[in-house]
Every structure is written in C-alpha cells, then in structure tokens.
N, C-alpha and C positions, 0 to 999 in steps of 0.2 A: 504493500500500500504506500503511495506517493504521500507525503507532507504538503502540508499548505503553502511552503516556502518553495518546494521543489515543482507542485502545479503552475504556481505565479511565474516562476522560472521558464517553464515549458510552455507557458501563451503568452508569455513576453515575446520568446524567441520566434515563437511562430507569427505573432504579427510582426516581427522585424522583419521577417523573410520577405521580403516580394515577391520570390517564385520559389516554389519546392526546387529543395537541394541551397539555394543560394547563401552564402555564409554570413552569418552574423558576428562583426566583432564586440570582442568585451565590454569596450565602453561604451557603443551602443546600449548594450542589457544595463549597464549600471547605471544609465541614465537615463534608462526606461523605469527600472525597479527602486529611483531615489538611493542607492547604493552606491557601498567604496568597491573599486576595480577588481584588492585584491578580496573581497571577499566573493564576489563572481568568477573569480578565478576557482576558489574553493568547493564552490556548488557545482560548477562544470566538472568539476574532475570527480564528484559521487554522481553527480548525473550520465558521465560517461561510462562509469564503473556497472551503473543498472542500464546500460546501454539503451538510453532514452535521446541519447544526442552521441555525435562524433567531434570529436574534440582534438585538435591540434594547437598548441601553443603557438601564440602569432600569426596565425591564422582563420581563424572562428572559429566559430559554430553550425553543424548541422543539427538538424533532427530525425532519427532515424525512423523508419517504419513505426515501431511500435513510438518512439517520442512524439510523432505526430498524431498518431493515434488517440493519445490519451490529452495532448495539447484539444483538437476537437471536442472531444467527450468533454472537456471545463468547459471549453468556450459554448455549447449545445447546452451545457446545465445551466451558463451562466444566462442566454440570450430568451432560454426559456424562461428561468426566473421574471426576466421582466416584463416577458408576455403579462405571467397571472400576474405580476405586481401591476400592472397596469388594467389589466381588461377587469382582474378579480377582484379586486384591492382599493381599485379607482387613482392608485397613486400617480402621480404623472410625469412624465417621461424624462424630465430632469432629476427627480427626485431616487429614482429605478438603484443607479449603477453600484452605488457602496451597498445598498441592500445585499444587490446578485454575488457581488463580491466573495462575502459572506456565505452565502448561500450555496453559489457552486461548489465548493467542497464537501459538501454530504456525499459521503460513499454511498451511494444507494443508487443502483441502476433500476433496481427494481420500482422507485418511488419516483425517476427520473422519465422512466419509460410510460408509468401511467400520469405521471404530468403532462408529456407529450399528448398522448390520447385525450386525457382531461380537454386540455385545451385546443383541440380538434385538428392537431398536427402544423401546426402554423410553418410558413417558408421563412418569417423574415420576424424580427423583432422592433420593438415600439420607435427604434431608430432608423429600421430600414435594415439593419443588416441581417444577412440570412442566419437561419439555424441548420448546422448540420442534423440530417438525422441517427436513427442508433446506426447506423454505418459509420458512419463519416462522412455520408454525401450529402452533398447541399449543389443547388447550382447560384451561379453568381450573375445578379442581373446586369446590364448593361446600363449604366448609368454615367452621367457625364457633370462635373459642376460645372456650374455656372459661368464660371469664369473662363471657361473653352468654347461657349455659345455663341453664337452670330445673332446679330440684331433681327428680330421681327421670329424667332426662333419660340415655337409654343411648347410645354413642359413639364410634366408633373413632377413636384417635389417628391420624390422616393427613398431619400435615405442622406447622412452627415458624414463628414470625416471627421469633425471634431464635435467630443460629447463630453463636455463639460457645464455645467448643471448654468452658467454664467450665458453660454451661448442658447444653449438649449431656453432659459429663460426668456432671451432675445426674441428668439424665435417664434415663440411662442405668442410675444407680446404682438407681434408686428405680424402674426397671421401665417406667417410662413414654417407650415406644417406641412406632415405628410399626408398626401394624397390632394394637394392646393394645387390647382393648375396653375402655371402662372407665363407672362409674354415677356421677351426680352424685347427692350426699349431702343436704351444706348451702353454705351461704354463711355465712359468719360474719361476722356485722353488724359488730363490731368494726372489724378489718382488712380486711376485701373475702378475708382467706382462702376460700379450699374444704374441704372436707371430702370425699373423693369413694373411689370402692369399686375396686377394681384385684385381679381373682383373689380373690375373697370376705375381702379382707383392704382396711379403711379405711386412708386417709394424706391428711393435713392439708399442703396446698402454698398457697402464697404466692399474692397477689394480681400480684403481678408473670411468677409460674411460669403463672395461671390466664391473662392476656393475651396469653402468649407459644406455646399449646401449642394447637394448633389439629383440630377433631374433625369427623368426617365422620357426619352422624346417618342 
C-alpha cells in the first residue's frame, strides 16, 4: 500500500509529464510539491525501489506501467470526489479541490467503484477535466483557450488550466462557466487582452484569464 506522501509524488509526476515516457526533472516535482530538492531526491529512490517510476540521477523521472497506473486510480478518486462534492453536496466548484485532496487517498476500490456508478459514470469533473475510468481510460476532449482563438470565433466554455479557488471565484462572478457559450470579439494589441460577447452583453478579460479558460469549438 502507497502512503499519502508517495500518491502526491506519483500525480505530481504524472501531470509534469506532457507525454507518457517524457522525463521529469527534480526541481520540477519540488516545486510542484512546495518541497526541498534533496528531499525529492529521497522519495524517488523508495519510489524506484517499489518500481513505480524509473529513476536516473541527473536525469529524471519516468513512471513506469504500474507508477502510472496507480498515478490514475488518485487522480479518478480525486476528480470523482468533486463530482459528488458538487452535484451531492451542493459545494461549488472552487470550494471542491482541498476536500478531494483528502479524500483520494481512501484505499477502497471497492467504495471508489460504486461512487462511480453512484454518480452515473461521469467523463469529466466540475472543472472540465476528464475522469479516468476503473481502467485507466479516459478520452481527452479537444479543447482550445482562449487565447489561440480568432476573432468572431463561437465556443463553449469546457474546462480551466488553472484551478485555484481565486480564479475559479472570478469566474464565476463574471459568468464564465462551464457549459456558457461565448463569441470572440477582439484581441487587444496592447495587452494580449480579449474582448469577447457572453449572453449578448461584451466583457474585457485579461491575457492571463484568456490562457487559462479553455473552449470547446
């Protein structure tokens, strides 16, 4: 059985990946997990010992077969969690993430697999992003932010790359949820702002809000 410390390890590494197999360096993960260098040093080499990643000094990190493996199965317990903390709960979708945190680490497939069914097999969680299922599979939607779109470009809001309880509040305030159609305007040479149409009414959002807010065409 994996530790709480050794999971967090295992979905760190896996969302630094960009692409299966691609190597993760140290300082990457230390500064993904708030952590000193040489203590990520120390957790890769019991991580590589239960051969859940491959490990070369000066080199990175992979995650092997079975590291990826169980890298999924957290991230599926975690994305479920915030299903029912939202649909069940009523909790809302900035409020979710320290919950699931917590949460994903119950050993219990068995409680994990009728939460799925519970909640009627859901693809994607209160963010947009998918949930693998008891496999490991999941498919990945095709979505694009904001800030790659062409003017006069129409778009459902489908999912965030940044989910921070700060943004996520933004978002919220200002309508722009998931599943909100919404029209690109302009681009303003200036700043990388947008310009963009939301329920026939314009609103001007940041280059930073434009990179983070991701649309399904």
């Amino acid at each position: 059985m994996t530790s709480f410390t050794e999971e967090n390890y295992l979905k760190s590494i896996y969302h630094l990946s960009p692409d299966e197999g691609t190597a993760v360096n140290t300082n990457a993960i230390a500064e993904s997990l708030n952590t000193k260098a040489a203590s990520v040093t120390d957790m890769l080499k019991k991580l590589a010992e239960k051969e859940f990643i491959n490990y070369i000094k000066y080199q990175g990190v992979t995650l092997t077969p079975l590291g990826r493996e169980r890298a999924l199965n957290i991230i599926r317990k975690h994305r479920l969690w915030e299903v029912f903390l939202v649909e069940k709960l009523n909790f809302k979708w900035d409020e979710v993430h320290d919950l699931a945190e917590e949460l994903e680490h119950i050993h219990s497939d068995l409680l994990i697999n009728r939460l799925d069914e519970f909640l009627e097999f859901p693809k994607t969680d209160p963010h947009g992003d998918p949930i693998p299922d008891k496999h490991g599979k999941f498919n990945v939607p095709e979505l694009i932010p904001i800030s790659k779109l062409k003017n006069e470009t129409l778009g459902i809001i489908s999912g965030v790359r940044e989910h921070s309880p700060l943004f996520l509040k933004y978002l919220e305030k200002t309508g722009l949820v998931l599943g909100q159609e919404i029209k690109i305007k302009e681009q303003i040479e200036f700043d990388g702002s947008f310009i963009i149409s939301i329920k026939e009414n314009d609103i001007m959002i940041s280059r930073e809000v434009a990179k983070n807010l991701l649309i399904a065409i």
